[in-house]
N, C-alpha and C positions, 0 to 999 in steps of 0.2 A: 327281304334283302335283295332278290334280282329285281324288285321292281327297282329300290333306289340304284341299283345299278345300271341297270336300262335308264333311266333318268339320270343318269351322271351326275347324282345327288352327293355328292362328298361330303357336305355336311349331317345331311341324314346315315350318311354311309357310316361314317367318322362315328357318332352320337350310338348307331347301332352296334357295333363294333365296342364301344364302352362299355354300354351298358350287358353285352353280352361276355363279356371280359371280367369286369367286377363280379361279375354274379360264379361263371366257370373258372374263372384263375385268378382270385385275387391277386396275388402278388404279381400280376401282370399290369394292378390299377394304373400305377403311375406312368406306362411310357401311352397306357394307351388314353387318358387323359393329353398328353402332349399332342398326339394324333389328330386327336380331336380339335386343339386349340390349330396345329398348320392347317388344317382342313377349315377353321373359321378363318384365318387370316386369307389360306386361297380364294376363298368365294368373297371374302367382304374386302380384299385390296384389288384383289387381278380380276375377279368374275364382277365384282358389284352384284351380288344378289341378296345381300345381307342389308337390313335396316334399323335403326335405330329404333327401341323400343324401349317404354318407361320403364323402371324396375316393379312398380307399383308395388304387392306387397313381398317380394323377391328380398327388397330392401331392407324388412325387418331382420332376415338372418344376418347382413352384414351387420345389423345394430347388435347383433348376440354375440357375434362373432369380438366387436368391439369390448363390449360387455366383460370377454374374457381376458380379453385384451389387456383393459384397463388393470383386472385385478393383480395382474405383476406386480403392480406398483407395491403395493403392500404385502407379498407374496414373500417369505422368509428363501423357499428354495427356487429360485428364479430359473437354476437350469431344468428341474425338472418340471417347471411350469411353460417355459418356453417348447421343452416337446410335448407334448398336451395341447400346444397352442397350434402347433402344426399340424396334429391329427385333426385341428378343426379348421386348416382352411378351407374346407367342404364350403362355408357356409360362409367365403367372402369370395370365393374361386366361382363359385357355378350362376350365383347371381349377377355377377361384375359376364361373364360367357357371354349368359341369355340374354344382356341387354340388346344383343347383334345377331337376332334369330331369322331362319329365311323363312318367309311367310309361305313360300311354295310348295316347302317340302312336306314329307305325311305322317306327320305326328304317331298315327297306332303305327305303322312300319316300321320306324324306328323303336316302338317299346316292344315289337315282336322279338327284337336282340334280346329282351330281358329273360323271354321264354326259351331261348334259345340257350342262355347262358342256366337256366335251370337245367335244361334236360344235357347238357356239358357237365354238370354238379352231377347229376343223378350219374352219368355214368361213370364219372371219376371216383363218387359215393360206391356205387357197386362193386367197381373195380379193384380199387385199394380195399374195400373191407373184407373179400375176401381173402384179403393175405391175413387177416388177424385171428387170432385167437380166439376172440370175445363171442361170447352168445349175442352181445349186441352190436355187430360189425359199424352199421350207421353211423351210432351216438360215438362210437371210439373214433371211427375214422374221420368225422368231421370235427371233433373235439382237440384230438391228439396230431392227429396224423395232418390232414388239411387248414389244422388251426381256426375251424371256424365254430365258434358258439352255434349250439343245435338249436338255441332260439332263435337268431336272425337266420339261420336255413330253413325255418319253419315260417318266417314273417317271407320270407321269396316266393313259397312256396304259395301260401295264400295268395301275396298281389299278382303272381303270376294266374291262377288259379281265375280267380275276381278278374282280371285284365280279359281273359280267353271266352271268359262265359258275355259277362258286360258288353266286351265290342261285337258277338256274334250277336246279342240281345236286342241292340241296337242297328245293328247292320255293317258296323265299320269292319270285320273282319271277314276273309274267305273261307278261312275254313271249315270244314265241313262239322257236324255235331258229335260225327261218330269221332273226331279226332281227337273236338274238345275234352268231350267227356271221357276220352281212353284216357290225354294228359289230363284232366282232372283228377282221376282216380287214381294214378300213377303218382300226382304229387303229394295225394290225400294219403296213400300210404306212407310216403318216405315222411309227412308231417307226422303219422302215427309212430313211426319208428325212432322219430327224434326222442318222444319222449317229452316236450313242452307241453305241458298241461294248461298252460297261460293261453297257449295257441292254439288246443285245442277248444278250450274254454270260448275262448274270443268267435274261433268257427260257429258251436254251435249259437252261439248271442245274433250273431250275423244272419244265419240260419234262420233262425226264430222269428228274427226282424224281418226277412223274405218270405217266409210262410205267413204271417200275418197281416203284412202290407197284401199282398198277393190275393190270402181268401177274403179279404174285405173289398178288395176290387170288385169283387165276382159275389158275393154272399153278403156283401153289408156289413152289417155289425153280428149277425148271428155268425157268419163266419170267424169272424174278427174272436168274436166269444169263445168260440170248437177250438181255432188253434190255441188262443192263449191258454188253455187246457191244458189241451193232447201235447203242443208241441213242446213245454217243459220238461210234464212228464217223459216226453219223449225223451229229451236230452240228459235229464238223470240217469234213468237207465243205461245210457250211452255213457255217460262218467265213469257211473259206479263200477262197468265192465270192465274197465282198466284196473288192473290191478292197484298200478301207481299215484291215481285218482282217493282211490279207499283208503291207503296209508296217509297220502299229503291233507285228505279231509277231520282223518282222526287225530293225527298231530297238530293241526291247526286247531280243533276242535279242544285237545288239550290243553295248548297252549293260551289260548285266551282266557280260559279257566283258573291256568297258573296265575296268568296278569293282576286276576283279580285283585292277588294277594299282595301288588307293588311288585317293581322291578326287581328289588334290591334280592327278594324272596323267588322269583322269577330266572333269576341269575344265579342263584344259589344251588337252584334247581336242578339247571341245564348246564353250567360252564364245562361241565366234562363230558360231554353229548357233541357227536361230529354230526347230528342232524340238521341238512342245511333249510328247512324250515322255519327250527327253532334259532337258529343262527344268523338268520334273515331277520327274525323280528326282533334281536338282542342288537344288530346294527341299525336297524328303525330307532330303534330305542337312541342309541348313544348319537348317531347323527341329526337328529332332532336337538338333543341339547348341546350339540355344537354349531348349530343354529343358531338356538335361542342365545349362548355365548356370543356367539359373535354374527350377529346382523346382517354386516355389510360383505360376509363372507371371508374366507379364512386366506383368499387367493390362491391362485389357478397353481396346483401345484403340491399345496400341503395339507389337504385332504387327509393322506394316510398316515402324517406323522401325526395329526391330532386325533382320526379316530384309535391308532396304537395307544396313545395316551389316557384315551377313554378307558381302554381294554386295561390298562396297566394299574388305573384307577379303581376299576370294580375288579381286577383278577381273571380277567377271562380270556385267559391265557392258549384256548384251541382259538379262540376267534381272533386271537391277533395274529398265528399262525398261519389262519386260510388268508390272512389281507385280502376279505370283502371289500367291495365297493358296499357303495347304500345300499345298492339293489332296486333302488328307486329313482327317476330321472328327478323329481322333483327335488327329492333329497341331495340329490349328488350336486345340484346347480345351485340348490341354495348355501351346501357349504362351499363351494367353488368361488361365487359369487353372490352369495347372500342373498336376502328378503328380495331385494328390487329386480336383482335376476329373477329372481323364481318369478314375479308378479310379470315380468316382461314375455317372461318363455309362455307362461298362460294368455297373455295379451295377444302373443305370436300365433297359437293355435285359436284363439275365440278367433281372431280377424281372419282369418283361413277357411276356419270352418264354417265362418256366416258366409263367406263369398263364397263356397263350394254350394251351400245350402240352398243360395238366393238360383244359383244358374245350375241346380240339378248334377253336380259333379260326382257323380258319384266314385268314381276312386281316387282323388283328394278326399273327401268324406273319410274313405276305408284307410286311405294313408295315415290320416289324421287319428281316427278312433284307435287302429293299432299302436300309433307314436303314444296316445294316451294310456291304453289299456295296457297295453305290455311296457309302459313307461311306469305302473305301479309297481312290478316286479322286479324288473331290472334299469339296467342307465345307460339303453338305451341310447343316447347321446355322447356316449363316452369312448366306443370302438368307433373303428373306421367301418368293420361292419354295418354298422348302424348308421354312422352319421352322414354316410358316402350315400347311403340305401335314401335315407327317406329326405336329404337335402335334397338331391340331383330329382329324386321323381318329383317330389313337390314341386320344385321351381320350375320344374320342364313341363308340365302339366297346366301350371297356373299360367307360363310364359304361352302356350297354346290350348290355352283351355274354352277357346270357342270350337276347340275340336273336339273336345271331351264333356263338353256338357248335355246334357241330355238334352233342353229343350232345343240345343241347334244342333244337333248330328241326330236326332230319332228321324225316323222313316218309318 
């Protein structure tokens, strides 16, 4: 931050400033996005430091963005489709920004705001939880109290985490290892305290992926061999340790069991059970064949009068009281916007992640596999939390990704 200062960087100032803001005060998102935009109009009317640059595939989210757009047209509740449609101008807002990026300014500086805006979280996390009651001060107070899903504070937490280790790896950042590794470990517990097991899950896969790549640099293939061993093993016993891991594995475990027997018997089962497991895969269930009903999507909007319908259909009547989402990005887009959506949103991350892949990017990579991985579980796409989080990194990233790629920033 003082260097864009001392550099009279207003645009990086600005950019820093957001991203530290969305992450510590959300509800501050909006003026400080404004911020940002007089700070691009500063430099690219009055300064001229600003240039024009292709959206290349930026471009794709304004096509998603459209996507949802369109589906009004056939959308029975239009005004609740049109707010929905505004939780996503993420993703015609930040790419229409980036096309007027200043080639000068320092890309890792400005996503040092992101880590700044965690360790603001952590102690507004700390702070407010001990006013609570709860044995689990964290998950209440981020849940209830701050309003933020303990999943997307556990997805900050990681690319924060991945950003601090990555750019000291590489060279692009100063500071020091003892500092990294304090906030690594600082963020690794508030992610343990969340309680996302998606995200913890996702860690150790990441983890495994790093130990492996790593001892076959150095040992070949017989290293390659030792970890893909040890290092599973490793991680199970790191699951099973969790209490909440042992419960969520044996009900899933159950639960597919039940499947066998057909939905209908499935349902039968569970509908008086408030386990959100089993309630997660009873809405897999019914959003799937509202899918296959309707193709082209049910438009942007009336999602939850037709999965209530489902609920009202087979009787399962605790599930239409929690008004689940899918719980799955995939899901959620295809009834939004049908088969073509879903086929497009997959097209959006293949073409991402082969460009990440070709120039060694490795945190669009991690951006990307988290938008996937923890897009099975939840939808990801459907909060501002989310859609604000992995638009804005993505597109800023790709927009200066000759700064972040590995084969051209290693030393």
């Amino acid at each position: 931050m003082l260097t864009l200062i001392r550099n009279k960087d207003l645009y990086g100032l600005s950019l820093f400033l957001m991203l530290a803001t969305f992450v510590g005060f959300q509800h501050w998102v909006s003026p400080s996005i404004g911020l940002f935009f007089l700070a691009l109009l500063t430099e690219g009317f009055f300064l001229k430091n600003l240039n024009f640059q292709k959206p290349g595939l930026n471009l794709f989210f304004i096509l998603l963005f459209l996507f949802y757009a369109v589906s009004l047209v056939w959308a029975e509740h239009k005004d609740v489709g049109l707010k929905l449609l505004e939780y996503k101008m993420s993703f015609i807002i930040f790419p229409v920004l980036f096309l007027f990026p200043k080639k000068s300014t320092n890309a890792w500086h400005i996503l040092e705001g992101f880590v700044l805006g965690c360790l603001i979280l952590c102690a507004r996390i700390f702070i407010l939880g001990l006013t609570t009651e709860s044995t689990q001060p964290v998950f209440v107070t981020t849940n209830e109290i701050l309003l933020m899903h303990p999943t997307y504070v556990s997805l900050y937490y990681i690319f924060a985490i991945s950003f601090l280790i990555y750019g000291k790896y590489i060279g692009k950042l100063d500071f020091t290892w003892i500092v990294i590794v304090s906030l690594s470990l600082l963020f690794l517990y508030i992610i343990y305290l969340m309680g996302s097991l998606a995200s913890i899950l996702f860690i150790l896969i990441v983890a495994y992926g790093w130990v492996v790549y790593h001892t076959h640099l150095r040992w070949k293939w017989k290293g390659s061999l030792v970890s893909a061993v040890v290092a599973p093993l490793a991680g199970l016993i790191i699951l099973f340790s969790i209490p909440g891991f042992r419960n969520d594995f044996k009900v899933a475990t159950q639960a597919f069991s039940e499947l066998q027997h057909g939905k209908e018997s499935y349902f039968e089962a569970n509908r008086e059970l408030y386990d959100g497991n089993k309630l997660r895969m009873m809405v897999w269930i019914i959003s799937s064949e509202v899918i296959l009903e309707n193709p082209m999507g049910v438009g942007l909007g009336d999602i939850d009068f037709y999965l209530n319908k489902k609920c009202d259909d087979y009787n399962l009547e605790r599930l239409k009281i929690k008004q689940y989402n899918p719980h799955n990005q995939l899901l959620q887009t295809g009834i939004d916007i049908g088969i073509p959506g879903m086929l497009f949103l997959i097209l959006l991350v293949y073409l991402f992640l082969k460009d990440a892949i070709r120039n060694k990017n490795f945190l669009i990579i991690l951006m990307l596999c988290m938008l996937m991985f923890n897009g099975l579980f939840e939808s990801v796409l459907q909060r501002q939390s989310g859609i604000i989080f992995f638009t804005v990194l993505i597109t800023f990233m790709y927009t200066y990704k000759d700064s972040f790629c590995m084969a051209k920033t290693e030393v």
